[in-house]
C-alpha positions in Angstrom: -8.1 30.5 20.8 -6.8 26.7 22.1 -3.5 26.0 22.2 -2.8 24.0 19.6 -0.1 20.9 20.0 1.3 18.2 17.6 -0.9 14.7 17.8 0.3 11.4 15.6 -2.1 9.5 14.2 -1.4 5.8 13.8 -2.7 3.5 10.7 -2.1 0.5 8.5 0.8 0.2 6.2 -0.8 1.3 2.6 -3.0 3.6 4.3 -1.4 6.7 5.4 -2.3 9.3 2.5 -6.2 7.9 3.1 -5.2 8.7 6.8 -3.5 12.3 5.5 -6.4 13.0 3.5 -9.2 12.3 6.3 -7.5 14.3 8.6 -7.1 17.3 6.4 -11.1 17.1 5.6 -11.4 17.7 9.6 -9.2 20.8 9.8 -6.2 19.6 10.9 -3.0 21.5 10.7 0.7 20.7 8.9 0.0 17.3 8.1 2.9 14.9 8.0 3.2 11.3 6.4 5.1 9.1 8.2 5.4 5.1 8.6 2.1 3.4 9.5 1.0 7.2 11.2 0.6 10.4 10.2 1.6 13.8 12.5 -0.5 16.9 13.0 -1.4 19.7 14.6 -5.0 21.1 16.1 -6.1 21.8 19.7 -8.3 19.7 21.7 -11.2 19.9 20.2 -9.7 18.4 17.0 -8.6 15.8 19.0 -12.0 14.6 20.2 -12.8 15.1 16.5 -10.3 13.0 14.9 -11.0 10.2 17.3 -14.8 10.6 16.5 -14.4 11.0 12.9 -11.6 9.3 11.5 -12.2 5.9 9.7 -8.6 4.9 8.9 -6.8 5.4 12.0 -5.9 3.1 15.0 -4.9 5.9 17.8 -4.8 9.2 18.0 -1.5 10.1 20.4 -0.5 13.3 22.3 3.4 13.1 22.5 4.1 14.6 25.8 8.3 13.6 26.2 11.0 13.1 24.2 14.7 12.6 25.4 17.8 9.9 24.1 18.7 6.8 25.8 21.3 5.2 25.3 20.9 2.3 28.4 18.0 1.3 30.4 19.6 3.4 33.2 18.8 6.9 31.0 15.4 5.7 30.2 14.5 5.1 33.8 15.9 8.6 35.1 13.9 10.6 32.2 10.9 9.1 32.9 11.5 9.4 36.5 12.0 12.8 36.2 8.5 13.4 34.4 5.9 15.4 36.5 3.7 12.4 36.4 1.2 13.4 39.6 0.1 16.3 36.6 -1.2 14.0 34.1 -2.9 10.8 37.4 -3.9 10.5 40.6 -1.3 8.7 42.9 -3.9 6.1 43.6 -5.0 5.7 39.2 -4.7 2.9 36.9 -2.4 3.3 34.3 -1.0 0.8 31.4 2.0 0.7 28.5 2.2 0.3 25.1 5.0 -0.3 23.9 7.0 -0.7 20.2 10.7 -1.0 20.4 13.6 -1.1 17.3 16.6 -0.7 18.6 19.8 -2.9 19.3 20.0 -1.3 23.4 16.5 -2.0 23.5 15.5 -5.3 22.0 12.4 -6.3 24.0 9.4 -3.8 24.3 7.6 -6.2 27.3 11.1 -5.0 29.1 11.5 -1.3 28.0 7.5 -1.1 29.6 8.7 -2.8 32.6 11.6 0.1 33.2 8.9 3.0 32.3 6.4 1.7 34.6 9.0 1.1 37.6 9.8 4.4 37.1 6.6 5.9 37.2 5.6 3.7 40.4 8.9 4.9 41.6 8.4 8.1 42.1 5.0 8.1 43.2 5.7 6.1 45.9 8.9 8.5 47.0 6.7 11.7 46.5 3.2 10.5 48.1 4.2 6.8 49.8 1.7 5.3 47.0 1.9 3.9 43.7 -0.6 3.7 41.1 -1.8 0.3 39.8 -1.9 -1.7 36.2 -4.9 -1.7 35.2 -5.4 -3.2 31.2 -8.7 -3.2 30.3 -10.1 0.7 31.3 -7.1 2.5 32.5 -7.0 6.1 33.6 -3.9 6.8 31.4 -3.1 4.7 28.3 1.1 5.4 27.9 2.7 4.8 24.3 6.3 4.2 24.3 8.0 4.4 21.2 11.8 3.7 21.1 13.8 3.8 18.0 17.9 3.5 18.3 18.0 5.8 21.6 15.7 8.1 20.8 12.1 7.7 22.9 9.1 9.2 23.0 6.3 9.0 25.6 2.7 9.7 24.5 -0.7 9.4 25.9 -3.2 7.6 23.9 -6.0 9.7 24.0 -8.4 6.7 22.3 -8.0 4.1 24.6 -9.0 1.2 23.1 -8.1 0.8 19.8 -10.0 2.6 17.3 -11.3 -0.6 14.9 -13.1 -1.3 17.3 -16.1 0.4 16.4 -18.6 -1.0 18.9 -20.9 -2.8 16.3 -19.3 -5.9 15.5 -21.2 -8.6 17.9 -20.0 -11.5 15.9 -17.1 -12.6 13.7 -16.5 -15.3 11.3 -12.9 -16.9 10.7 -10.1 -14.3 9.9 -12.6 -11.3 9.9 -11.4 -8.0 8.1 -10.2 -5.3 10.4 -12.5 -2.4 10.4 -10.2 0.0 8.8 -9.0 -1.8 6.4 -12.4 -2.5 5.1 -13.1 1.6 5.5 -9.4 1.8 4.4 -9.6 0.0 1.0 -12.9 1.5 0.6 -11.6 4.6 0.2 -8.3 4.0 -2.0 -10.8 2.6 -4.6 -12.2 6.4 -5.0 -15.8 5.6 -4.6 -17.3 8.9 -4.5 -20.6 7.1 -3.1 -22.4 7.6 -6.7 -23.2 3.9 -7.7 -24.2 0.9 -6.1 -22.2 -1.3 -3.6 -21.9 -4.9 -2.9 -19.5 -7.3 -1.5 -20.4 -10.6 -2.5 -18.5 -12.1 0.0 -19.2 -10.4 3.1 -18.3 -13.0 5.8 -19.6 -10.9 9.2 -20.6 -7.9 6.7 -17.8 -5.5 8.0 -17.0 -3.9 4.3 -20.9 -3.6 3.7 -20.8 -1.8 6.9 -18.2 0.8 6.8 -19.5 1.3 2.8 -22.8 2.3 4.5 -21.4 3.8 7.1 -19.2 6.2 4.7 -21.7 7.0 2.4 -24.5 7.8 4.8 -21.5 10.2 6.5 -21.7 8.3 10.1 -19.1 9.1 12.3 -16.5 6.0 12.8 -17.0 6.0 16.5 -20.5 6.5 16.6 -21.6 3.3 18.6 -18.3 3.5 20.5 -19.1 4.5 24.3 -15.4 5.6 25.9 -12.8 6.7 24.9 -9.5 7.5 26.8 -9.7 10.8 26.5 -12.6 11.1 28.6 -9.9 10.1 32.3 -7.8 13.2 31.3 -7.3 16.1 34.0 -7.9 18.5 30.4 -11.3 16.9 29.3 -14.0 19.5 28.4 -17.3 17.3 28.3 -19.2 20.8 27.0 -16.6 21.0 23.8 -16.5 17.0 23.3 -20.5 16.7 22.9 -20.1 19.7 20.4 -17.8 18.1 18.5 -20.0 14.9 18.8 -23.7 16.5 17.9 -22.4 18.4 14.8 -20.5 15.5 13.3 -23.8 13.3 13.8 -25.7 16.4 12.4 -23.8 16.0 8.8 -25.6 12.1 9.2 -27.4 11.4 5.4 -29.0 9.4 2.9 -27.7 7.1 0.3 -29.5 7.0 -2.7 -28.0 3.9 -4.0 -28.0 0.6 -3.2 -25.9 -1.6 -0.8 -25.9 -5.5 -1.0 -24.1 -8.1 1.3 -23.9 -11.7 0.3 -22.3 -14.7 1.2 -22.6 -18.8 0.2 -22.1 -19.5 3.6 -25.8 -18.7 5.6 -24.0 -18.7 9.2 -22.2 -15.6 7.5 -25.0 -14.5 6.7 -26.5 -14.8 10.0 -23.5 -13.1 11.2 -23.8 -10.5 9.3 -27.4 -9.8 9.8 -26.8 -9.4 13.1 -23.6 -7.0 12.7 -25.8 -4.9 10.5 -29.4 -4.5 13.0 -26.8 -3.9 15.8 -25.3 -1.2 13.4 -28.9 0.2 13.4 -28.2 -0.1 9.2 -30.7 -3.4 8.3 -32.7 -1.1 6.3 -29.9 0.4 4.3 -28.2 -3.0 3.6 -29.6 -5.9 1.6 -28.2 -9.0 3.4 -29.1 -12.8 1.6 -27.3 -16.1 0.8 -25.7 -16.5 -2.4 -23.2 -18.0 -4.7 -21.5 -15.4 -6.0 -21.4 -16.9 -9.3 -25.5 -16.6 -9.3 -24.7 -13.2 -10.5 -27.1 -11.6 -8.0 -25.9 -7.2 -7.7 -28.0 -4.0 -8.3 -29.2 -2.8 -10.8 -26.9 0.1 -12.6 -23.5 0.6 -12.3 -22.1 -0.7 -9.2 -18.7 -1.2 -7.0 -17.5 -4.5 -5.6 -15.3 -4.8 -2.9 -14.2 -8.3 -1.3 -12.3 -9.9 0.7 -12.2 -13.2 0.0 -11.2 -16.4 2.1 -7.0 -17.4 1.1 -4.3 -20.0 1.2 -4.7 -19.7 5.4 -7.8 -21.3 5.4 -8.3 -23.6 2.1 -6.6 -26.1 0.2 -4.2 -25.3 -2.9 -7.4 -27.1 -5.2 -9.9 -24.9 -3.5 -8.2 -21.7 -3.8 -7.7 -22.1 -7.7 -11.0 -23.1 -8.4 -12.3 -20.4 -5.9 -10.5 -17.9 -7.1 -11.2 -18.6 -11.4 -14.5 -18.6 -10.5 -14.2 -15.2 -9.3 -12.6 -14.2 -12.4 -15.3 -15.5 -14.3 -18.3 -14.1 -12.4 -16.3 -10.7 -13.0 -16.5 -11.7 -16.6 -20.2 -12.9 -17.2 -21.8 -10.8 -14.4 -20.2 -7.9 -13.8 -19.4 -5.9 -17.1 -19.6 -2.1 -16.3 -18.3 -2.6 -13.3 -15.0 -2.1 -11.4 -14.0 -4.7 -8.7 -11.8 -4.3 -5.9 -10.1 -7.9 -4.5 -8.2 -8.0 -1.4 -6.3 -11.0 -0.7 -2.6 -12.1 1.1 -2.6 -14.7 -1.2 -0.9 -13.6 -4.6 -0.9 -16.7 -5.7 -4.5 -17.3 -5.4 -4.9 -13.4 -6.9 -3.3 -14.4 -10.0 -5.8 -17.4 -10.6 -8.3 -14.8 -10.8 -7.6 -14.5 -14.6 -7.8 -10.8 -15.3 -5.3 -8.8 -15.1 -5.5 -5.8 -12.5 -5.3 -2.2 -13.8 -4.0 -1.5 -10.1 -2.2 -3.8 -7.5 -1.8 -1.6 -3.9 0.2 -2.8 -1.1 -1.9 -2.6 2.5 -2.1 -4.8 6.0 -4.9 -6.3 7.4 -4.2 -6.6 11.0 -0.8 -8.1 10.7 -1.4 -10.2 7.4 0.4 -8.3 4.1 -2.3 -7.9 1.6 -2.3 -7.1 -1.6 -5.4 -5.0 -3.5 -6.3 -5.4 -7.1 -8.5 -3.5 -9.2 -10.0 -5.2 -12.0 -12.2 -3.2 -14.8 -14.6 -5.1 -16.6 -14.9 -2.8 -19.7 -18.4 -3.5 -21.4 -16.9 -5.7 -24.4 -12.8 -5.8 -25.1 -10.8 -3.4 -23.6 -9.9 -2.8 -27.8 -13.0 -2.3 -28.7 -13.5 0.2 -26.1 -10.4 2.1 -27.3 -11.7 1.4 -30.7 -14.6 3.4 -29.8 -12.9 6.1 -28.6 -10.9 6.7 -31.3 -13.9 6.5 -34.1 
Protein backbone atom coordinates (compact mmCIF):
# COMPACT_ATOMS: atom_id res chain seq x y z
CA UNK A 1 0.00 0.00 0.00
CA UNK A 2 1.19 3.96 -0.85
CA UNK A 3 2.18 6.05 1.61
CA UNK A 4 -0.41 8.20 2.19
CA UNK A 5 0.49 12.07 3.10
CA UNK A 6 -1.68 15.24 4.00
CA UNK A 7 -2.63 17.39 0.58
CA UNK A 8 -4.76 20.91 1.00
CA UNK A 9 -6.99 21.65 -1.38
CA UNK A 10 -7.62 25.29 -2.17
CA UNK A 11 -11.21 26.92 -3.21
CA UNK A 12 -13.46 29.95 -3.23
CA UNK A 13 -14.81 31.53 -0.14
CA UNK A 14 -18.57 29.86 0.12
CA UNK A 15 -17.30 26.84 -1.35
CA UNK A 16 -15.49 24.70 0.94
CA UNK A 17 -18.20 22.04 2.18
CA UNK A 18 -18.91 21.60 -1.93
CA UNK A 19 -15.04 21.17 -1.96
CA UNK A 20 -15.34 18.73 1.45
CA UNK A 21 -18.06 16.92 -0.19
CA UNK A 22 -16.29 16.25 -3.77
CA UNK A 23 -13.35 15.17 -2.19
CA UNK A 24 -14.93 12.61 0.09
CA UNK A 25 -16.90 11.16 -3.12
CA UNK A 26 -13.12 10.39 -4.45
CA UNK A 27 -11.95 8.51 -1.40
CA UNK A 28 -10.13 10.87 0.36
CA UNK A 29 -9.17 10.53 3.90
CA UNK A 30 -9.80 12.81 7.28
CA UNK A 31 -11.24 15.67 5.55
CA UNK A 32 -10.72 19.06 7.09
CA UNK A 33 -12.60 22.45 6.36
CA UNK A 34 -10.53 25.20 6.52
CA UNK A 35 -10.61 28.99 5.03
CA UNK A 36 -10.93 29.08 1.27
CA UNK A 37 -9.23 25.10 1.30
CA UNK A 38 -9.88 22.07 2.55
CA UNK A 39 -7.00 19.40 4.11
CA UNK A 40 -6.74 15.73 3.41
CA UNK A 41 -5.19 12.73 3.28
CA UNK A 42 -4.72 9.88 0.29
CA UNK A 43 -1.55 8.69 -1.54
CA UNK A 44 -0.56 9.66 -4.88
CA UNK A 45 -2.84 8.25 -6.80
CA UNK A 46 -5.50 10.33 -5.08
CA UNK A 47 -3.69 13.13 -5.86
CA UNK A 48 -3.64 12.71 -9.68
CA UNK A 49 -7.32 12.00 -8.94
CA UNK A 50 -8.34 15.00 -7.17
CA UNK A 51 -6.71 17.16 -9.69
CA UNK A 52 -8.54 15.23 -12.52
CA UNK A 53 -11.76 15.10 -10.82
CA UNK A 54 -12.46 17.90 -8.67
CA UNK A 55 -14.68 20.71 -10.00
CA UNK A 56 -14.48 23.14 -7.10
CA UNK A 57 -11.03 23.42 -6.38
CA UNK A 58 -8.12 25.79 -7.50
CA UNK A 59 -4.86 23.64 -6.41
CA UNK A 60 -4.21 20.75 -5.04
CA UNK A 61 -0.92 21.31 -2.59
CA UNK A 62 1.56 18.79 -1.11
CA UNK A 63 2.94 20.65 2.11
CA UNK A 64 6.48 19.49 2.22
CA UNK A 65 8.02 22.19 5.28
CA UNK A 66 6.86 23.80 8.04
CA UNK A 67 8.97 25.84 10.57
CA UNK A 68 8.36 29.59 12.59
CA UNK A 69 9.91 32.75 11.46
CA UNK A 70 10.04 35.29 13.20
CA UNK A 71 12.50 37.72 10.67
CA UNK A 72 13.38 37.37 7.19
CA UNK A 73 16.80 36.07 8.49
CA UNK A 74 14.88 32.64 9.91
CA UNK A 75 12.89 32.28 6.79
CA UNK A 76 15.97 32.36 4.61
CA UNK A 77 18.11 29.82 6.86
CA UNK A 78 14.98 27.20 6.85
CA UNK A 79 14.55 27.26 3.45
CA UNK A 80 18.14 27.16 2.97
CA UNK A 81 18.48 24.31 4.85
CA UNK A 82 15.73 22.24 2.75
CA UNK A 83 17.17 19.34 0.61
CA UNK A 84 16.08 21.14 -2.46
CA UNK A 85 18.50 19.09 -5.15
CA UNK A 86 15.68 16.02 -3.92
CA UNK A 87 12.64 17.62 -5.21
CA UNK A 88 14.84 19.76 -9.00
CA UNK A 89 17.56 19.49 -11.01
CA UNK A 90 20.31 22.18 -10.30
CA UNK A 91 19.87 23.40 -13.83
CA UNK A 92 15.32 23.36 -13.53
CA UNK A 93 12.87 26.04 -13.65
CA UNK A 94 11.15 26.75 -10.66
CA UNK A 95 8.54 29.66 -9.61
CA UNK A 96 6.67 31.10 -6.16
CA UNK A 97 3.49 31.62 -5.03
CA UNK A 98 3.10 33.39 -2.52
CA UNK A 99 0.19 34.66 0.28
CA UNK A 100 1.43 36.53 3.28
CA UNK A 101 -0.62 37.92 6.67
CA UNK A 102 1.56 38.76 8.96
CA UNK A 103 2.87 42.14 10.58
CA UNK A 104 7.08 40.72 10.08
CA UNK A 105 5.95 39.83 6.74
CA UNK A 106 3.90 42.47 5.06
CA UNK A 107 4.71 41.93 1.36
CA UNK A 108 4.40 38.45 -0.26
CA UNK A 109 6.39 39.75 -3.73
CA UNK A 110 9.34 40.15 -0.87
CA UNK A 111 8.83 37.00 1.35
CA UNK A 112 9.19 35.11 -2.51
CA UNK A 113 12.19 37.03 -3.11
CA UNK A 114 13.99 35.67 0.32
CA UNK A 115 12.69 31.93 -0.50
CA UNK A 116 13.88 32.00 -3.92
CA UNK A 117 17.40 33.58 -2.95
CA UNK A 118 17.64 30.95 -0.71
CA UNK A 119 16.96 28.16 -2.87
CA UNK A 120 19.35 29.71 -5.66
CA UNK A 121 21.70 29.96 -2.72
CA UNK A 122 22.35 26.86 -1.95
CA UNK A 123 22.38 25.47 -5.25
CA UNK A 124 24.92 27.49 -6.35
CA UNK A 125 27.25 26.68 -3.04
CA UNK A 126 26.48 22.81 -3.39
CA UNK A 127 26.75 22.43 -7.39
CA UNK A 128 28.20 26.06 -8.61
CA UNK A 129 24.66 26.48 -10.49
CA UNK A 130 21.45 27.86 -9.85
CA UNK A 131 18.24 27.01 -11.16
CA UNK A 132 16.21 29.64 -13.16
CA UNK A 133 12.48 31.49 -12.91
CA UNK A 134 10.61 30.21 -15.18
CA UNK A 135 6.49 31.43 -14.93
CA UNK A 136 4.70 30.06 -17.46
CA UNK A 137 5.72 25.84 -17.33
CA UNK A 138 7.96 25.57 -14.42
CA UNK A 139 9.48 22.29 -13.28
CA UNK A 140 8.43 23.01 -9.56
CA UNK A 141 5.45 25.32 -8.81
CA UNK A 142 6.37 26.45 -4.75
CA UNK A 143 3.40 27.79 -2.46
CA UNK A 144 4.46 29.88 0.38
CA UNK A 145 2.06 30.47 2.92
CA UNK A 146 2.95 32.75 5.87
CA UNK A 147 0.71 33.50 8.58
CA UNK A 148 2.16 35.51 11.87
CA UNK A 149 5.57 33.44 11.91
CA UNK A 150 4.37 30.44 11.08
CA UNK A 151 5.30 29.18 7.13
CA UNK A 152 4.66 26.58 5.17
CA UNK A 153 6.24 25.49 1.95
CA UNK A 154 4.18 23.32 -0.48
CA UNK A 155 4.50 22.10 -3.98
CA UNK A 156 1.56 22.77 -6.27
CA UNK A 157 1.09 19.60 -7.79
CA UNK A 158 -1.56 21.38 -10.47
CA UNK A 159 0.37 23.84 -12.02
CA UNK A 160 -1.69 26.04 -13.57
CA UNK A 161 -4.57 26.87 -11.90
CA UNK A 162 -7.30 24.45 -11.94
CA UNK A 163 -10.34 26.92 -13.59
CA UNK A 164 -8.71 26.69 -16.18
CA UNK A 165 -10.20 23.84 -17.78
CA UNK A 166 -8.79 24.08 -21.28
CA UNK A 167 -12.15 24.74 -23.16
CA UNK A 168 -12.80 28.25 -22.76
CA UNK A 169 -11.44 29.82 -26.24
CA UNK A 170 -13.34 32.99 -25.79
CA UNK A 171 -14.68 35.22 -23.08
CA UNK A 172 -17.11 38.04 -22.94
CA UNK A 173 -16.79 41.04 -20.30
CA UNK A 174 -16.34 39.81 -16.58
CA UNK A 175 -16.76 36.05 -17.46
CA UNK A 176 -17.65 33.68 -14.55
CA UNK A 177 -14.84 31.71 -13.14
CA UNK A 178 -15.15 28.07 -13.88
CA UNK A 179 -15.69 26.90 -10.46
CA UNK A 180 -17.80 29.09 -9.37
CA UNK A 181 -20.15 28.31 -12.12
CA UNK A 182 -19.46 24.35 -11.18
CA UNK A 183 -19.40 25.76 -7.57
CA UNK A 184 -22.93 27.30 -7.43
CA UNK A 185 -24.07 24.54 -9.43
CA UNK A 186 -23.68 22.33 -6.92
CA UNK A 187 -24.88 24.35 -3.73
CA UNK A 188 -28.21 24.54 -5.59
CA UNK A 189 -28.54 20.57 -5.09
CA UNK A 190 -29.36 19.71 -8.60
CA UNK A 191 -29.31 16.12 -8.61
CA UNK A 192 -29.23 16.26 -12.52
CA UNK A 193 -33.06 15.17 -12.69
CA UNK A 194 -34.76 18.12 -14.59
CA UNK A 195 -33.92 20.45 -17.15
CA UNK A 196 -31.16 23.24 -17.21
CA UNK A 197 -30.90 26.57 -18.61
CA UNK A 198 -29.10 29.78 -18.06
CA UNK A 199 -30.76 32.38 -19.83
CA UNK A 200 -27.99 34.50 -19.61
CA UNK A 201 -25.06 32.58 -20.51
CA UNK A 202 -22.57 35.29 -21.68
CA UNK A 203 -19.44 32.72 -23.08
CA UNK A 204 -21.77 29.64 -21.87
CA UNK A 205 -19.43 28.65 -18.86
CA UNK A 206 -22.53 27.66 -16.41
CA UNK A 207 -24.15 25.73 -19.39
CA UNK A 208 -20.88 24.02 -19.56
CA UNK A 209 -19.89 22.80 -16.23
CA UNK A 210 -24.01 21.91 -15.95
CA UNK A 211 -23.24 19.56 -18.88
CA UNK A 212 -20.20 18.75 -17.85
CA UNK A 213 -21.52 17.54 -14.19
CA UNK A 214 -24.31 15.85 -15.30
CA UNK A 215 -22.87 13.84 -18.14
CA UNK A 216 -20.05 12.96 -15.11
CA UNK A 217 -16.93 14.46 -17.27
CA UNK A 218 -13.97 14.81 -15.42
CA UNK A 219 -13.06 18.75 -14.69
CA UNK A 220 -9.76 18.44 -16.28
CA UNK A 221 -10.67 16.52 -19.11
CA UNK A 222 -9.49 18.91 -22.00
CA UNK A 223 -6.59 20.06 -19.71
CA UNK A 224 -3.19 18.73 -21.19
CA UNK A 225 -0.37 19.26 -18.12
CA UNK A 226 -0.45 19.43 -15.11
CA UNK A 227 2.40 20.05 -12.56
CA UNK A 228 2.53 16.98 -11.30
CA UNK A 229 3.63 15.49 -14.30
CA UNK A 230 7.83 17.44 -13.67
CA UNK A 231 7.87 15.58 -10.27
CA UNK A 232 10.98 13.15 -9.49
CA UNK A 233 7.70 10.76 -7.84
CA UNK A 234 5.40 10.80 -11.07
CA UNK A 235 4.05 7.27 -12.06
CA UNK A 236 2.72 7.84 -15.70
CA UNK A 237 1.28 3.94 -15.51
CA UNK A 238 -0.85 4.94 -12.12
CA UNK A 239 -1.80 8.58 -13.59
CA UNK A 240 -3.44 7.17 -16.89
CA UNK A 241 -5.31 4.63 -14.48
CA UNK A 242 -6.64 7.14 -12.65
CA UNK A 243 -7.36 9.12 -15.91
CA UNK A 244 -9.15 6.09 -18.12
CA UNK A 245 -11.48 4.94 -15.18
CA UNK A 246 -12.62 8.39 -14.30
CA UNK A 247 -13.46 8.96 -18.24
CA UNK A 248 -14.96 5.43 -18.16
CA UNK A 249 -17.79 6.66 -15.48
CA UNK A 250 -18.50 9.34 -18.76
CA UNK A 251 -22.68 9.36 -19.32
CA UNK A 252 -25.83 10.56 -20.69
CA UNK A 253 -28.11 13.18 -19.71
CA UNK A 254 -31.49 12.54 -20.29
CA UNK A 255 -32.70 16.01 -19.88
CA UNK A 256 -32.38 19.01 -21.51
CA UNK A 257 -29.72 21.85 -21.41
CA UNK A 258 -30.37 25.34 -22.93
CA UNK A 259 -27.95 28.42 -23.21
CA UNK A 260 -29.27 31.86 -24.17
CA UNK A 261 -28.35 35.16 -24.34
CA UNK A 262 -29.83 38.76 -25.97
CA UNK A 263 -26.61 39.58 -26.93
CA UNK A 264 -25.72 37.21 -30.38
CA UNK A 265 -21.70 37.90 -30.01
CA UNK A 266 -22.44 35.94 -26.64
CA UNK A 267 -23.91 33.81 -28.29
CA UNK A 268 -21.22 33.29 -30.82
CA UNK A 269 -18.99 33.03 -27.94
CA UNK A 270 -20.60 30.60 -26.50
CA UNK A 271 -21.13 28.39 -29.40
CA UNK A 272 -17.77 28.27 -29.88
CA UNK A 273 -16.88 27.49 -25.98
CA UNK A 274 -19.40 24.70 -26.28
CA UNK A 275 -18.01 22.68 -30.06
CA UNK A 276 -14.53 23.27 -28.44
CA UNK A 277 -16.01 21.42 -25.33
CA UNK A 278 -16.96 18.67 -27.79
CA UNK A 279 -20.78 19.32 -25.98
CA UNK A 280 -22.78 21.26 -29.15
CA UNK A 281 -25.01 18.31 -29.27
CA UNK A 282 -25.83 18.22 -25.58
CA UNK A 283 -26.41 22.07 -25.29
CA UNK A 284 -29.06 24.15 -27.04
CA UNK A 285 -27.28 27.50 -27.80
CA UNK A 286 -29.76 30.59 -29.48
CA UNK A 287 -30.36 34.30 -29.05
CA UNK A 288 -32.97 35.42 -26.82
CA UNK A 289 -34.59 37.86 -24.55
CA UNK A 290 -34.99 36.26 -21.57
CA UNK A 291 -38.27 37.77 -21.06
CA UNK A 292 -39.46 35.72 -24.37
CA UNK A 293 -39.94 33.00 -21.94
CA UNK A 294 -38.10 30.50 -24.12
CA UNK A 295 -36.85 27.06 -21.43
CA UNK A 296 -37.71 23.24 -21.75
CA UNK A 297 -40.28 21.74 -21.42
CA UNK A 298 -40.92 20.11 -17.67
CA UNK A 299 -39.54 21.14 -14.74
CA UNK A 300 -36.40 22.85 -15.00
CA UNK A 301 -33.38 24.72 -13.05
CA UNK A 302 -32.11 28.18 -13.85
CA UNK A 303 -28.86 29.28 -12.96
CA UNK A 304 -27.46 32.89 -13.99
CA UNK A 305 -25.20 35.17 -13.67
CA UNK A 306 -26.26 38.20 -14.69
CA UNK A 307 -24.35 41.43 -15.78
CA UNK A 308 -24.15 44.11 -12.33
CA UNK A 309 -23.52 47.64 -11.14
CA UNK A 310 -19.67 47.13 -12.65
CA UNK A 311 -20.84 47.30 -16.03
CA UNK A 312 -24.35 49.23 -16.29
CA UNK A 313 -25.86 52.20 -15.24
CA UNK A 314 -28.07 52.60 -11.86
CA UNK A 315 -31.43 52.91 -14.58
CA UNK A 316 -30.31 49.80 -16.38
CA UNK A 317 -29.61 47.63 -13.54
CA UNK A 318 -33.24 48.30 -12.04
CA UNK A 319 -35.00 47.80 -15.07
CA UNK A 320 -32.74 44.75 -15.79
CA UNK A 321 -32.97 43.26 -12.85
CA UNK A 322 -37.33 43.70 -12.40
CA UNK A 323 -37.48 42.25 -15.49
CA UNK A 324 -35.90 39.26 -14.20
CA UNK A 325 -38.19 39.15 -11.46
CA UNK A 326 -40.96 39.22 -13.73
CA UNK A 327 -39.89 36.61 -16.20
CA UNK A 328 -39.43 34.36 -12.99
CA UNK A 329 -43.05 35.34 -12.37
CA UNK A 330 -44.82 34.79 -15.81
CA UNK A 331 -42.46 32.21 -17.24
CA UNK A 332 -40.99 30.29 -14.88
CA UNK A 333 -43.65 28.85 -12.33
CA UNK A 334 -42.48 25.34 -11.21
CA UNK A 335 -39.33 26.18 -11.28
CA UNK A 336 -36.48 27.19 -8.86
CA UNK A 337 -34.01 29.89 -9.93
CA UNK A 338 -30.61 30.42 -8.87
CA UNK A 339 -29.19 34.36 -9.27
CA UNK A 340 -25.72 35.15 -8.71
CA UNK A 341 -24.88 38.74 -8.51
CA UNK A 342 -22.16 41.23 -6.47
CA UNK A 343 -24.68 43.67 -6.70
CA UNK A 344 -27.19 43.42 -3.74
CA UNK A 345 -28.64 46.25 -4.63
CA UNK A 346 -29.51 45.32 -8.09
CA UNK A 347 -30.62 41.57 -6.33
CA UNK A 348 -33.18 43.22 -4.33
CA UNK A 349 -34.86 44.96 -7.52
CA UNK A 350 -35.43 41.47 -8.51
CA UNK A 351 -38.78 41.64 -6.62
CA UNK A 352 -39.07 38.17 -4.98
CA UNK A 353 -37.87 37.43 -2.16
CA UNK A 354 -35.19 34.61 -1.93
CA UNK A 355 -35.91 31.44 0.11
CA UNK A 356 -31.94 31.26 0.35
CA UNK A 357 -29.14 34.08 0.09
CA UNK A 358 -25.36 32.19 0.16
CA UNK A 359 -22.28 34.11 0.46
CA UNK A 360 -19.52 32.97 -2.35
CA UNK A 361 -16.49 34.81 -4.60
CA UNK A 362 -16.23 34.90 -8.04
CA UNK A 363 -12.65 35.43 -8.79
CA UNK A 364 -12.09 38.19 -6.35
CA UNK A 365 -15.61 39.92 -6.62
CA UNK A 366 -17.98 39.02 -3.24
CA UNK A 367 -21.10 37.57 -4.54
CA UNK A 368 -24.02 36.88 -3.26
CA UNK A 369 -26.48 33.68 -4.41
CA UNK A 370 -30.22 33.73 -4.17
CA UNK A 371 -32.62 31.17 -4.66
CA UNK A 372 -35.98 32.05 -5.68
CA UNK A 373 -38.96 29.38 -5.81
CA UNK A 374 -41.67 30.11 -8.08
CA UNK A 375 -44.38 27.98 -6.40
CA UNK A 376 -47.12 27.12 -9.12
CA UNK A 377 -49.76 29.85 -7.70
CA UNK A 378 -49.29 31.75 -4.06
CA UNK A 379 -46.90 30.37 -1.85
CA UNK A 380 -50.58 30.30 0.52
CA UNK A 381 -52.31 28.52 -1.60
CA UNK A 382 -49.73 26.05 -1.87
CA UNK A 383 -49.66 25.61 1.89
CA UNK A 384 -53.34 25.76 1.62
CA UNK A 385 -53.09 22.66 -0.34
CA UNK A 386 -51.19 21.02 1.85
CA UNK A 387 -53.05 21.30 4.66
CA UNK A 388 -56.58 20.24 2.93
Amino acid sequence: MEKEFKMVAKTMYGLEDVLCKELEEIGAQQITKLHRAVEFYGDMRLLYRANYCLRTALAILKPIAFFTAKNEAELYNNVYKMQWEKFMNPDGTFVIDASVSSKVFNHSLYAAQKVKDAICDRFRKYFDIRPSIDKDNPDLKIDLHISNNDVTISFDSSGEKLFKRGYRQTTGQAPINEVTAAGIIQLSGWNRDCNFIDPMCGSGTIAIEAAMYAMNIPAQYFRKRFGFQKWSEYNNVQWRQEKEAADSKITEFDYEIWASDVSQEAVDKAKENIKYAKLNFDINVFRSAMEEGDRPEGKTLVIMNPPYGERLEVEDIVDLYSRIGDTFKQHYTGCTAFVLSSDVFALKKIGLKPSRKIDVYNGNLECKLFKFEMYEGSKKAKKQIYLD
